[in-house]
C-alpha positions as CSV (number, residue, x, y, z in Angstrom):
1,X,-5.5,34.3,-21.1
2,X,-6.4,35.6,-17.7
3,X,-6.6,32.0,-16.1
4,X,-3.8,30.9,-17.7
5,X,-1.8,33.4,-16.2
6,X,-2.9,33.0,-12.6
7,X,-1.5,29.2,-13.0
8,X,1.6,30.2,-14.5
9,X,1.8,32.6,-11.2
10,X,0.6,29.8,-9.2
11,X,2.9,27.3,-10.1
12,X,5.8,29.8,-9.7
13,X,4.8,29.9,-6.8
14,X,4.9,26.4,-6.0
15,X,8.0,26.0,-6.7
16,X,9.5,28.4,-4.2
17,X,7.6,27.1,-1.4
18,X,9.0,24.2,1.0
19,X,7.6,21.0,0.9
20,X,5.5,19.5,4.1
21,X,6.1,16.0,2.8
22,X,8.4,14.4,0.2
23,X,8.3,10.5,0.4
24,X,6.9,8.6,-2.6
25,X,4.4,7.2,-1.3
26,X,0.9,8.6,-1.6
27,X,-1.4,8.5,1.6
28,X,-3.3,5.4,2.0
29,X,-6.0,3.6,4.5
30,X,-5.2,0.1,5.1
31,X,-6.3,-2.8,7.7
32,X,-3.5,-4.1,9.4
33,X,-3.8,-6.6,12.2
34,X,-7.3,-6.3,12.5
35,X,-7.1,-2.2,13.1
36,X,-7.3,0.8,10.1
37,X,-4.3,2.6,9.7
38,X,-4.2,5.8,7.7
39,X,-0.7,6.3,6.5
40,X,1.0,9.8,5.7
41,X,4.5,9.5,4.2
42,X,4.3,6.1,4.8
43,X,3.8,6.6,8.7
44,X,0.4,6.2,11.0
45,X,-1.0,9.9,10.6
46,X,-3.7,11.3,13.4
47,X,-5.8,14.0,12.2
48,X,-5.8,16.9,14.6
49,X,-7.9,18.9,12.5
50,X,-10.2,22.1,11.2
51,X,-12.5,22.9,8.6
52,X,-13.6,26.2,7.4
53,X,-16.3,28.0,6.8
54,X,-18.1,27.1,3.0
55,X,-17.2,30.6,1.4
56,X,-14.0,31.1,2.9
57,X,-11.6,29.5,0.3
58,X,-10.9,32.4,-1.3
59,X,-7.7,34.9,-1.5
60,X,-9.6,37.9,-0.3
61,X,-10.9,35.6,2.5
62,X,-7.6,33.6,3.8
63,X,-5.9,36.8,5.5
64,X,-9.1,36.3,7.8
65,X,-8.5,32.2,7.8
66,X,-4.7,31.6,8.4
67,X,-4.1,33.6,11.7
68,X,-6.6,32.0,14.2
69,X,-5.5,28.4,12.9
70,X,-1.6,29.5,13.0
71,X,-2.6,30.0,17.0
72,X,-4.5,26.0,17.0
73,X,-1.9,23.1,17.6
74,X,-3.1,21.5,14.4
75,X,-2.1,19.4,11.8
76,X,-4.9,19.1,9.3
77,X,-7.1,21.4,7.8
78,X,-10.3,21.1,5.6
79,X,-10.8,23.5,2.7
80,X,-13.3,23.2,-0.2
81,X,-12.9,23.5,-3.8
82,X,-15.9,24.8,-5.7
83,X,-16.9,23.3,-9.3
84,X,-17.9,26.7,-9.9
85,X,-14.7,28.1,-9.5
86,X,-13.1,25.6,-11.0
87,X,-14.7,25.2,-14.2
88,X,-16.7,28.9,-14.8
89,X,-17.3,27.6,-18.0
90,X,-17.3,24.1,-19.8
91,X,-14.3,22.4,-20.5
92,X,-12.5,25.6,-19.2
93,X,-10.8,25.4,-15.6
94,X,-9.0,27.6,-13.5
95,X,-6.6,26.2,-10.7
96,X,-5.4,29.3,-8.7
97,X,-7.5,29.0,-6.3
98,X,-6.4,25.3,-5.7
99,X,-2.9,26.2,-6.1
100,X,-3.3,29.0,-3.2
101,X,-4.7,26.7,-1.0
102,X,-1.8,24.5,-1.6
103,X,0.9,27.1,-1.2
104,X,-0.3,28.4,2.0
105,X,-0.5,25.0,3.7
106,X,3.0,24.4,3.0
107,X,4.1,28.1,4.1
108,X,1.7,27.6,7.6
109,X,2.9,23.4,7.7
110,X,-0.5,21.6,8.1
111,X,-1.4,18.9,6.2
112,X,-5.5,19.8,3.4
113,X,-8.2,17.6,3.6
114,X,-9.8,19.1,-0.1
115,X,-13.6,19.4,0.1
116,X,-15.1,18.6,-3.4
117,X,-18.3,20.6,-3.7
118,X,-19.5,19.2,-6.8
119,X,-22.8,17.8,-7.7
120,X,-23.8,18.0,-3.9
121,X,-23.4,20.4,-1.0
122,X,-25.9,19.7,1.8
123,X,-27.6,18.0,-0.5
124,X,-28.5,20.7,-2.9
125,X,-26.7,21.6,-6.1
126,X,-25.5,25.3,-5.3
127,X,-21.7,25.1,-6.1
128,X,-22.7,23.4,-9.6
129,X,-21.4,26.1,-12.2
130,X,-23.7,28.5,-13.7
131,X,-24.0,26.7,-16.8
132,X,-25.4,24.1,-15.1
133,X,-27.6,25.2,-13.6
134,X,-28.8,27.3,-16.2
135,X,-29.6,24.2,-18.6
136,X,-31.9,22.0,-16.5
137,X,-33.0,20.4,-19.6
138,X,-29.4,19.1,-20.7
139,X,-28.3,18.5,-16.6
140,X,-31.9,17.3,-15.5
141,X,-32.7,18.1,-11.8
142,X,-34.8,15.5,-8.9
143,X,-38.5,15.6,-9.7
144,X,-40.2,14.9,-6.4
145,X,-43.7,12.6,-6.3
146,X,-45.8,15.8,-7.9
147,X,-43.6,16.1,-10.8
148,X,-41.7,19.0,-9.8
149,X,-38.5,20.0,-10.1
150,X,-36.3,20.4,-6.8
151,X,-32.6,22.3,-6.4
152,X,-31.2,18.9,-6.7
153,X,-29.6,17.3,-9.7
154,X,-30.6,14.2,-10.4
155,X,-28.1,11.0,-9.7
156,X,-29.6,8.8,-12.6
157,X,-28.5,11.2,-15.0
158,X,-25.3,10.1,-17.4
159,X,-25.2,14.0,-18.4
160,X,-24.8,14.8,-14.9
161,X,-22.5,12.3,-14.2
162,X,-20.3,13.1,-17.5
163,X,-19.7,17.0,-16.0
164,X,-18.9,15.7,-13.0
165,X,-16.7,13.2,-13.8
166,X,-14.7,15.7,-15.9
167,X,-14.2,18.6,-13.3
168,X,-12.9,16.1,-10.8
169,X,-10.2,14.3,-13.2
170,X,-9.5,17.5,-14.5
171,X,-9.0,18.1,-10.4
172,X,-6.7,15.6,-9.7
173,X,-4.9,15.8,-12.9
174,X,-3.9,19.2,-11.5
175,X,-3.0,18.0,-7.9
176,X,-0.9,15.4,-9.6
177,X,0.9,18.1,-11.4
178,X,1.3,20.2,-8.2
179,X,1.3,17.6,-5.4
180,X,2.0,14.0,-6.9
181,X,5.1,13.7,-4.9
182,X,4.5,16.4,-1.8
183,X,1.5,14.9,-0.3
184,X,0.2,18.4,0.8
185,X,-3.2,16.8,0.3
186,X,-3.4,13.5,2.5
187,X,-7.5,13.2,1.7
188,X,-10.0,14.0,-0.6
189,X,-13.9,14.3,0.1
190,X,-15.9,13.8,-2.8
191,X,-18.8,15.3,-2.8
192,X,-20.4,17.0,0.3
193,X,-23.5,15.5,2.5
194,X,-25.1,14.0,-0.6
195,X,-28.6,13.1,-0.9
196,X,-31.7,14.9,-2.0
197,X,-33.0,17.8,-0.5
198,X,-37.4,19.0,-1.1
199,X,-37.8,14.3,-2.1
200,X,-37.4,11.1,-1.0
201,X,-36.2,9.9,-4.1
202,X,-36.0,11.1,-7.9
203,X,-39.3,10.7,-9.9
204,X,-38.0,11.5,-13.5
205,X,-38.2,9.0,-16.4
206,X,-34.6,7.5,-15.7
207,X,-35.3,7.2,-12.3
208,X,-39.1,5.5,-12.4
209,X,-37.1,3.4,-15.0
210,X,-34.3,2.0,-12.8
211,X,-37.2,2.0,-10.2
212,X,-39.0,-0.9,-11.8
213,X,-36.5,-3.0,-12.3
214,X,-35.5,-5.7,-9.8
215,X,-32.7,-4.5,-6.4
216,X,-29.2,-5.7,-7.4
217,X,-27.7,-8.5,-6.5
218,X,-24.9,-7.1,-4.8
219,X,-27.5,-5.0,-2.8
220,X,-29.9,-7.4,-1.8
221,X,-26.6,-9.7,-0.7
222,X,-25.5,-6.5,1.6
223,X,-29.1,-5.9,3.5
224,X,-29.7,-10.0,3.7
225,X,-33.4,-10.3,2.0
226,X,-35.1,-11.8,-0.3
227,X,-35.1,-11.0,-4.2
228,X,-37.5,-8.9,-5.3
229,X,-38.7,-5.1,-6.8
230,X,-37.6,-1.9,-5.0
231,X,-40.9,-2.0,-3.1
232,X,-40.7,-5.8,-2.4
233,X,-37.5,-5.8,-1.0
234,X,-37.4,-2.4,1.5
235,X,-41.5,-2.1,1.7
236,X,-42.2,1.6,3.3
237,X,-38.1,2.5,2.8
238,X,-37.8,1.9,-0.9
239,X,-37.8,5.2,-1.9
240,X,-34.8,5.9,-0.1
241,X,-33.1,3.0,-0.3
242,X,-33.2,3.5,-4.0
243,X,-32.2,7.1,-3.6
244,X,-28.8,5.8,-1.7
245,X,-28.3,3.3,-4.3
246,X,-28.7,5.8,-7.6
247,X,-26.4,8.6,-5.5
248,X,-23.8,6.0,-4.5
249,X,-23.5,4.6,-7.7
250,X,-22.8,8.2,-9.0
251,X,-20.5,9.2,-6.8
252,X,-18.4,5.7,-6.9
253,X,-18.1,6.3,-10.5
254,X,-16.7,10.2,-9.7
255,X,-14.3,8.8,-7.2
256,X,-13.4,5.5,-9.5
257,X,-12.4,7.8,-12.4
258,X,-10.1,10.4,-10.0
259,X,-8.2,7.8,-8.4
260,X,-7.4,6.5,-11.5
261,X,-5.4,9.4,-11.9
262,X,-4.2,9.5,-8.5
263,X,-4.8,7.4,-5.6
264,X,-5.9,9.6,-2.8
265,X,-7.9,7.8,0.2
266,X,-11.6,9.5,-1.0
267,X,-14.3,9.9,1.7
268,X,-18.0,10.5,1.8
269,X,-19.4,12.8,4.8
270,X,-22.7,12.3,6.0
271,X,-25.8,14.8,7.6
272,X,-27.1,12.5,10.0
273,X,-31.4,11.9,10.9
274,X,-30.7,11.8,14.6
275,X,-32.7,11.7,16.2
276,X,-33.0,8.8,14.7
277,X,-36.1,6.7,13.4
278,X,-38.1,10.3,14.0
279,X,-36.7,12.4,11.0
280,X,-38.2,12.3,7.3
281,X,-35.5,11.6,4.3
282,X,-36.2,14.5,1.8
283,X,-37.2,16.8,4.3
284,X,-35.0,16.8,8.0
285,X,-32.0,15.1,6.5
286,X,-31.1,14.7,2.7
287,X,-32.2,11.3,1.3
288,X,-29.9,8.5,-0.2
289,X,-26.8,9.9,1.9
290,X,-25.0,7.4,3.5
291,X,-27.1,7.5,7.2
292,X,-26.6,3.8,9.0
293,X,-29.9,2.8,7.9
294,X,-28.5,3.0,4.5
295,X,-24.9,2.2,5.1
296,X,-25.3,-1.2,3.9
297,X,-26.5,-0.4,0.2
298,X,-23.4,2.4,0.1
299,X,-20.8,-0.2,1.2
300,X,-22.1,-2.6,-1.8
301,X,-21.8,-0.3,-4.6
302,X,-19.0,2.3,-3.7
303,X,-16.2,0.2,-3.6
304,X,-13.7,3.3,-4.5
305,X,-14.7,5.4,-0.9
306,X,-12.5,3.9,1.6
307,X,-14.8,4.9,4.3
308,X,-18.2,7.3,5.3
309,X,-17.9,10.2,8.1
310,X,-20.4,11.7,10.1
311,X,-21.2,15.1,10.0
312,X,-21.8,15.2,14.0
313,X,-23.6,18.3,15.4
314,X,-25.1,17.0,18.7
315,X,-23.6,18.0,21.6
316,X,-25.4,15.1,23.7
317,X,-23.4,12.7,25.2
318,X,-25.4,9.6,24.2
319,X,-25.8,10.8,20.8
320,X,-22.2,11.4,20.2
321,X,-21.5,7.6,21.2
322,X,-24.4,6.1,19.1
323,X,-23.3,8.0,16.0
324,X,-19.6,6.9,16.6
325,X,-20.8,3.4,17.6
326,X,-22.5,4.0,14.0
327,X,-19.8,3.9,12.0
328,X,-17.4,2.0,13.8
329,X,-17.8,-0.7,12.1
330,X,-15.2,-3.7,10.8
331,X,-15.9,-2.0,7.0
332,X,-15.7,1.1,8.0
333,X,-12.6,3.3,9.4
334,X,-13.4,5.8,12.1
335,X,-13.2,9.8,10.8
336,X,-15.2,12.2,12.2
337,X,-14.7,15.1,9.6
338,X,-17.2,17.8,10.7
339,X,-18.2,19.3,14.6
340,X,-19.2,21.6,16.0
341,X,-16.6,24.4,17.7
342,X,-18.1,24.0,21.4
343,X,-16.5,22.5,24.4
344,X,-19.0,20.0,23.9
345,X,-17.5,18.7,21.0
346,X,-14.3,17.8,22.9
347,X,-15.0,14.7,24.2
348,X,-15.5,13.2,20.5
349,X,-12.8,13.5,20.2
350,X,-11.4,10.9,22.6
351,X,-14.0,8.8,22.0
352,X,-13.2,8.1,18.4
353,X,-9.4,7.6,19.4
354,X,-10.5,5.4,21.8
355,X,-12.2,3.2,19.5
356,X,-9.1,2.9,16.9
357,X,-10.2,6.1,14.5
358,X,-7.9,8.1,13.2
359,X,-9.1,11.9,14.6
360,X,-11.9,14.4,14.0
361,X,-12.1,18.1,12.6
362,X,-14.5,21.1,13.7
363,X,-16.1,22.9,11.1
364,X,-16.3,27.1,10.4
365,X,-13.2,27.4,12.1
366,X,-12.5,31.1,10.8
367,X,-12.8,34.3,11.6
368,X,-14.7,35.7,8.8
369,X,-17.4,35.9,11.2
370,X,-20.1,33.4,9.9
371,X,-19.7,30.7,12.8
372,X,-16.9,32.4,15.2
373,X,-17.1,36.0,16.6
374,X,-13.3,35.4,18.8
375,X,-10.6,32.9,18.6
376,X,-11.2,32.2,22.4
377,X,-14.6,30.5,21.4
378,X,-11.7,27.5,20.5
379,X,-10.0,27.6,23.7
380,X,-10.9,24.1,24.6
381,X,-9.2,22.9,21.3
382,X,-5.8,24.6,22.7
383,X,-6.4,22.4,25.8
384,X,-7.0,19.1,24.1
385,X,-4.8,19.4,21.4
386,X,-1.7,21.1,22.6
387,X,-0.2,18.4,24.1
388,X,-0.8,15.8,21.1
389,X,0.1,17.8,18.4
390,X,4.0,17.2,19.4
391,X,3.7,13.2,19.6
392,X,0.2,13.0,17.0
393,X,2.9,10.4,15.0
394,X,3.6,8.6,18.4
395,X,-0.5,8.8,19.3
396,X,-1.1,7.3,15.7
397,X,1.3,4.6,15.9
398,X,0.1,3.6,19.3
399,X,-3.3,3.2,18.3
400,X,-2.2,1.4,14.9
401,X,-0.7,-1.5,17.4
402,X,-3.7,-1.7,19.7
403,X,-1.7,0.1,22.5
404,X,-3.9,3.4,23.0
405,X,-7.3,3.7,25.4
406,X,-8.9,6.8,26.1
407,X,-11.4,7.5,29.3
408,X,-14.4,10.5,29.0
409,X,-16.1,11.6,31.6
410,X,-19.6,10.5,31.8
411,X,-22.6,11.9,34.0
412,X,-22.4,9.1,36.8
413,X,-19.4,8.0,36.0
414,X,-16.8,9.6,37.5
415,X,-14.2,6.6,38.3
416,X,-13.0,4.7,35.7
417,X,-10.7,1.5,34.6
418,X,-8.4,1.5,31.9
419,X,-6.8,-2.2,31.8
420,X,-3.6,-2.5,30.4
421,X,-2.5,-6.2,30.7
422,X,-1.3,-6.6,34.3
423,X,-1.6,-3.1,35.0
424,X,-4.8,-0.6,35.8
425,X,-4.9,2.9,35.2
426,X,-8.0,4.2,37.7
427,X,-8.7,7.7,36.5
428,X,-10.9,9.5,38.6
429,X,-12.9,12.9,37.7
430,X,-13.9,15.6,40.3
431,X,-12.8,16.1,44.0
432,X,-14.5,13.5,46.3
433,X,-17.0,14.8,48.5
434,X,-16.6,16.7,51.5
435,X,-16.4,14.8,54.4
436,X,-16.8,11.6,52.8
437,X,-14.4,8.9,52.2
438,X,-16.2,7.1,49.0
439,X,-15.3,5.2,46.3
440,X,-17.0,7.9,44.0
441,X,-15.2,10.9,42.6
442,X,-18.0,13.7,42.5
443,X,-17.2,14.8,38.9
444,X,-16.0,17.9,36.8
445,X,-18.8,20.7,36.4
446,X,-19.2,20.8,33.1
447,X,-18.4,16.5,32.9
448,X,-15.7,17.3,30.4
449,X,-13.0,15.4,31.8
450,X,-11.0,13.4,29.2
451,X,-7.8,11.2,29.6
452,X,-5.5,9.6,27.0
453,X,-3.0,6.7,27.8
454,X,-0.4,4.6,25.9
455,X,1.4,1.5,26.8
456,X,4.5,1.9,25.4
457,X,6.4,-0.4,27.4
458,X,5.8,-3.9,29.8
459,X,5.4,-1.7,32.6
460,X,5.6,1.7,31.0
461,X,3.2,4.5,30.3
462,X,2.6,7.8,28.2
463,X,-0.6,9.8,29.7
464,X,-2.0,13.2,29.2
465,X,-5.5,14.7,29.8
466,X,-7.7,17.4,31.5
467,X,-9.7,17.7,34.3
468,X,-8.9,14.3,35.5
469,X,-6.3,12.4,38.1
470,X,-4.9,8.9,37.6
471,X,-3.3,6.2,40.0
472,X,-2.1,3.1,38.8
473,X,-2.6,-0.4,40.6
474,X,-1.8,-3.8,39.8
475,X,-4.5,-6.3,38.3
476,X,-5.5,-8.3,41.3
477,X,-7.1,-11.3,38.8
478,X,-3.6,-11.0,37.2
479,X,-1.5,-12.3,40.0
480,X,-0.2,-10.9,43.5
481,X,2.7,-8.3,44.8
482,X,2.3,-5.1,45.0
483,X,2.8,-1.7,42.5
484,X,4.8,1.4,43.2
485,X,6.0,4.4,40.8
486,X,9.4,3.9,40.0
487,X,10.0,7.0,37.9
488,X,7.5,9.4,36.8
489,X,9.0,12.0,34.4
490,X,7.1,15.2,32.8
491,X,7.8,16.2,29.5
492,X,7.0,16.0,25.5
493,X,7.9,14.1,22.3
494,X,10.6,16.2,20.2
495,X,10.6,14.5,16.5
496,X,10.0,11.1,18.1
497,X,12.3,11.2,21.0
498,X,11.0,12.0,24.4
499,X,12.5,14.7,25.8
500,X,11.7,15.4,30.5
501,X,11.2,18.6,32.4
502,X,11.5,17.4,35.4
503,X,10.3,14.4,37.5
504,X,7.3,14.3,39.8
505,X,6.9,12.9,43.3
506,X,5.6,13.9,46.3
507,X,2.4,15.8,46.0
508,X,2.3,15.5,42.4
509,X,2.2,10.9,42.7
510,X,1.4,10.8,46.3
511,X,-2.4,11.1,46.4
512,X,-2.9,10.7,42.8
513,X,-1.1,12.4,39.6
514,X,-3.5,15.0,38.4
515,X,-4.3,16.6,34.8
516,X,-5.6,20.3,35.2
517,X,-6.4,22.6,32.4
518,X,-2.8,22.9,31.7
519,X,-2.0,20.5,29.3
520,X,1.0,18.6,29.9
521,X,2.5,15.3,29.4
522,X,3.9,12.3,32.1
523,X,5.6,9.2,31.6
524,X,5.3,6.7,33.8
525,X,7.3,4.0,35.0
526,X,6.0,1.4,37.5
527,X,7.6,-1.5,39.2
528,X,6.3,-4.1,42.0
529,X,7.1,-5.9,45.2
């Protein structure tokens, strides 16, 4: 009775609260012209997001959530939804804490990216209910090579699966209710870093079962080999291939059954093994997840998940790329859905809208004091994402048509090119050296610099960054004449009309239009003679 009352309240509540969205058209990833597109509303959508901490969606818990991100220029944010919650007992579910999550985004405007912790949460089995987890002989857990039991349930389970299966419809069933027409929620994770944590792979009878029998087709296709056993095929890597192939089978079946219901783009996130070849599935990293020595066998079998995200907790420059060079891949849209809150963590940002992606999100981004002690730990993210926020539809819809590039500063590589048809943008990071006239900027401190720029015109241009200054020159190989600024106006995107401060010249084009930590906003006109 209880329960049912706190929906009743809930949806009441719903009712009175304006809507962030209203088009009929659910949110959807699609390849057009060679490039992904995430649609909002039926519009390119960039995810300027956050995610918060694990425990923190909770009512007792939001007073502590809502006013650090009400001070973020954000769009997106990344709350999970606990089976446990959900469903305290079987068959028996509870929605208000969905329905809260849902009002509040639409009273604070932002866009929820819902967090199923289900079967899996870094790869362990903690947010399954009590009951199952209290039944290990009805919802059967991963035995590891000794025959033990680990805090994992097992993926070649139909019990398992069943339960699962049945909070999640019963899930979107209730966002449907709430949220079919709204779009409050543009994207749903299922499941969270899944994989096996304490073995490689299950050892219980339904999984030495499967084990035995001969790779599938469709998998053997994906990875290019010969048919063959488990053992035949990936030699020293079966066990986890096979781990990958029992978990993404599960999970495709989860995310096949709630978008029958309703058709919400549905992701996988991933804890990576960087660095890579030197970390032990099972153990460093949770085995079967979708890491990109798996990535294959995922993308044969779990044909509902429109694409896999890193988890990316490295603040090193070269790991950053290879993870992103990772999964950027023609199969696979670009989403980073889980940082770290440094400065660090910045750049990734730039370098996934660079390559076509549609944004990234930081993780614990809260102040119930788990991951954040002061709001000013975030500063960087005011910086980076103040002046997108305004034109993120603009940004989007750039990238969508192949218009967008985006420079980062590099250790060494403080000068740039950015080629845009006939035109150049040289973006240059760091004073030059004293008393020298070189070629070579001498970099920021901290090699933070970062740059955006659109082409929005033949010989027009939208640019914004930090820590960096531009000039713009003609492409020599493209023909003669020479460029000048004809206009160069600072300003911001209003609801998609451009709207100047003033207009720059003299010191501010003269020896090169600078970006500082202020963020602002140029448009740039250039002409030649």
């Amino acid at each position: 009775m209880r329960a049912q009352v706190c929906r009743r309240i809930s949806a009441l509540l719903l009712s009175l609260v304006p809507v962030v969205g209203s088009a009929a058209e659910l949110p959807k990833i699609a390849k057009e012209n060679g490039r992904f597109v995430f649609r909002v509303d039926g519009k390119p959508y960039l995810v300027l997001g956050v995610q918060i901490n694990n425990s923190s969606a909770w009512p007792a818990t939001m007073p502590q959530v809502w006013p650090l991100l009400d001070s973020l220029p954000i769009n997106t944010v990344e709350a999970p939804v606990y089976w446990e919650q959900i469903e305290p007992r079987p068959g028996e579910f509870d929605f208000s804490s969905v329905d809260m999550l849902v009002t509040q985004a639409r009273e604070h405007k932002v866009r929820l990216d819902l967090l199923w912790f289900g079967t899996w949460k870094n790869g362990q089995m903690h947010y399954a209910p009590e009951w199952v987890k209290s039944d290990a002989k009805k919802y059967p857990r991963v035995m590891n090579e000794a025959g033990e039991p680990v805090d994992v349930l097992t993926a070649n389970s139909e019990t398992n699966l069943k339960a699962d299966i049945a909070a999640y419809v019963a899930l979107m069933k209730h966002l449907k209710q709430i949220d079919g027409e709204q779009h409050t929620v543009i994207l749903m994770q299922v499941e969270n870093e899944p994989g096996s944590v304490g073995a490689v792979r299950d050892h219980g009878p339904e999984a030495e079962a499967a084990f035995t029998k001969a790779v599938p087709a469709e998998v053997v296709r994906a990875v290019g080999k010969q048919p063959g056993s488990w053992r035949q095929v990936f030699g020293l890597d079966a066990d986890e291939a096979f781990q990958a192939y029992s978990i993404a089978r599960y999970i495709d079946q989860v995310a096949a059954a709630g978008r029958q219901v309703m058709d919400l783009p549905s992701y996988v996130n991933v804890w990576q093994r960087y660095p890579f070849g030197t970390r032990r599935p099972g153990f460093d990293y949770p085995s079967g997840g979708a890491t990109s020595n798996v990535l294959d066998i995922w993308k044969a079998v779990a044909h509902s998940i429109d694409l896999y995200a890193p988890d990316t907790y490295s603040d090193d420059p070269g790991m950053q790329e290879k993870i992103v060079e990772n999964y950027d891949r023609p199969d696979n849209p670009l989403w980073i859905c889980e940082t770290g809150h440094t400065p660090e963590y910045a750049l990734l940002f730039y370098r996934v809208l660079g390559r076509g992606g549609f944004g990234a999100s930081s993780f614990g981004i809260d102040l119930t004091n788990w991951n954040l002690q002061s709001g000013k730990q975030v500063d960087w993210m005011r910086d980076s994402f103040a002046p997108l926020l305004p034109m993120a539809g603009e940004l989007a819809a750039w990238n969508a048509a192949g218009k967008l590039k985006t420079s980062v500063e590099e250790p060494g590589k403080t000068k740039q090119v950015l080629a845009f048809g006939r035109w150049q943008i040289v973006v240059s990071y760091g004073g030059y050296k004293a008393g020298e006239r070189s070629e070579q900027p001498a970099g920021t401190e901290k090699h933070d610099g970062r740059l955006i720029a659109a082409q929005v015109g033949p010989d027009e241009f939208v640019v914004t960054g930090i820590d960096a200054s531009i000039a713009m020159q003609l492409d020599k190989a493209q023909g003669g004449g020479h460029g000048q600024i004809l206009r160069v106006e600072e300003g911001s995107y209003k609801n998609g009309t451009w709207v100047p401060l003033r207009i720059w010249n003299g010191d501010q084009t003269d020896h090169g239009m600078r970006f500082r930590y202020n963020p602002l906003v140029l448009k740039i006109k250039m002409g030649s003679y």
